[in-house]
Structures are given as C-alpha cells and as structure tokens.
N, C-alpha and C positions, 0 to 999 in steps of 0.2 A: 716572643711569647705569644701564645696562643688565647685570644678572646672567647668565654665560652657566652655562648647567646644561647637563650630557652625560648622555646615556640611553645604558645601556647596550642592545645588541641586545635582551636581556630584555624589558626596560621596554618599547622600542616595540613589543616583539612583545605586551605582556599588554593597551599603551595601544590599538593597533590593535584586539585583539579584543575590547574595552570597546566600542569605537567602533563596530564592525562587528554588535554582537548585539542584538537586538530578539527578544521574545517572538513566542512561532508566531503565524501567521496563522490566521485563520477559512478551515477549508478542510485545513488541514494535517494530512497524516494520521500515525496514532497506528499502528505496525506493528510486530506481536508476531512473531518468525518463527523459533519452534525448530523441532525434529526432530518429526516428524509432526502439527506444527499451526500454522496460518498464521492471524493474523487482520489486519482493515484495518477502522481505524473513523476515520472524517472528520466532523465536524458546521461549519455554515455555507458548504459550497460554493458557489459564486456563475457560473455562466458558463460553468463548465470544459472546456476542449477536450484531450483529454489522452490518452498511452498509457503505460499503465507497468507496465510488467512486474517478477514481482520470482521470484526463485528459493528452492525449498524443498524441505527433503529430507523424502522419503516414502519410508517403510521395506515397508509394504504396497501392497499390489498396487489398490485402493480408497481412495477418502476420503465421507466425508459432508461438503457444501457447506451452508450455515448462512447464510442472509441476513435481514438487516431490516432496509433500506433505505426512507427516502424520498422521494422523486424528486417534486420543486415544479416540473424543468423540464429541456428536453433529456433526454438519453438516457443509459444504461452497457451497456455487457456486458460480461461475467466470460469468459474463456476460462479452462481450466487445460488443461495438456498435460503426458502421462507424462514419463518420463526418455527414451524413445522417440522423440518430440516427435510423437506423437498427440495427439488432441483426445479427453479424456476429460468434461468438459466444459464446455459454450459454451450459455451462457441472460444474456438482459435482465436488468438489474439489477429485485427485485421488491418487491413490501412484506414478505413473509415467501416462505421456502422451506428447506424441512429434507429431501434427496434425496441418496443417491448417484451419485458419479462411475461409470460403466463401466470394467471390470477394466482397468489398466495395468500398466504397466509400472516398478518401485519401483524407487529411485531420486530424483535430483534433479526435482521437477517445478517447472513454470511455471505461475505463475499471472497474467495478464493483465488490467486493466483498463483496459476504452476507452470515454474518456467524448466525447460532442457537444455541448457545450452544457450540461452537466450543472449542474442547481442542485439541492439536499438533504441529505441527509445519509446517509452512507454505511456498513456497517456489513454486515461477512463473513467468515467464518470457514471454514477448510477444515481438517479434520483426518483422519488415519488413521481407519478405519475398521477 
C-alpha cells in the first residue's frame, strides 16, 4: 500500500530549488558593482560569443580602467559609456592596462563587454577616478 504525503506550497517551492541549483559554471563571472567601482572577473571561459552590458553609478566625471586579462582565444572589447551615453571608453580586451577614461559625464555609466569567440580569463576593473 501506497502512503500519500501532501507538500505544502513551501515544500515544493524549497524541493524545486534543491533540484534546480547546481554550482557556477567555469566561465561565470564574479561582479562587484557599487558606487564608483565596477569589477568583472571570470576564469575558464570557453568559446564565448556574448554582449553584456551591465550599469554603474559614477559620481565623477572620470574613471581609471584596470585590466589583466587573458585571451587563449577569440576576441573582447570593453566599451564604457558616460550617463550621457558617450563613449568614454572602448579598447580590446589586453593582458594588462591601467588608463583613464576621457571626461564624462557623472552619473549612471555603462559598461559593456563583447566577447567573439572568447576563451581566457577575464579580469577588469573600472573605478572613479
């Protein structure tokens, strides 16, 4: 004979997201994003074709850009864009680079990653200046 047991909503909502969670994947990035500093770090990317954009608030008019990346294959490039939505700036993903952005506009900025093919490890930082 067969016992029936009843779940409540709860239960199948905690059993569903038991069921549903798996540890990050290789590739999945790590993203820090308070007020005047942004970081994105990713290790074992594989392949990646991707655009992801992600939003951050910048209180000055400037940021220093902070990369050490890298790149076993395919391609990246960084955009960042003021609150204006200029291109303050737009460079290849590199092995090391420590430069300022051109004066923007403070405010919410955008910062963009667009990857081709991308295999490496990923690893960049944008903060107020």
């Amino acid at each position: 004979m067969f016992a029936r047991i009843r779940l409540t909503p709860m239960a199948l909502a905690l059993g569903m997201l038991v069921a549903c969670s798996e540890p990050l994947a290789p590739g999945q990035p790590e993203v820090s994003n308070a007020t005047d500093s942004f970081a994105l770090q990713a290790t074992g990317v594989s392949g990646l074709s991707s655009i992801k954009s992600y939003t951050r608030a910048n209180t000055g008019t400037r940021a220093t850009i902070n990369q050490s990346t890298t790149t076993t294959a395919g391609s990246g490039q960084l955009t960042v864009r003021d609150a204006a939505g200029a291109v303050v700036h737009d460079r290849g993903l590199v092995p090391s680079l420590n430069e300022p952005t051109t004066v923007g506009v403070a405010g919410p900025w955008t910062v963009q990653l667009r990857m081709t093919g991308y295999s490496g490890t990923l690893n960049f930082r944008a903060q107020k200046q």
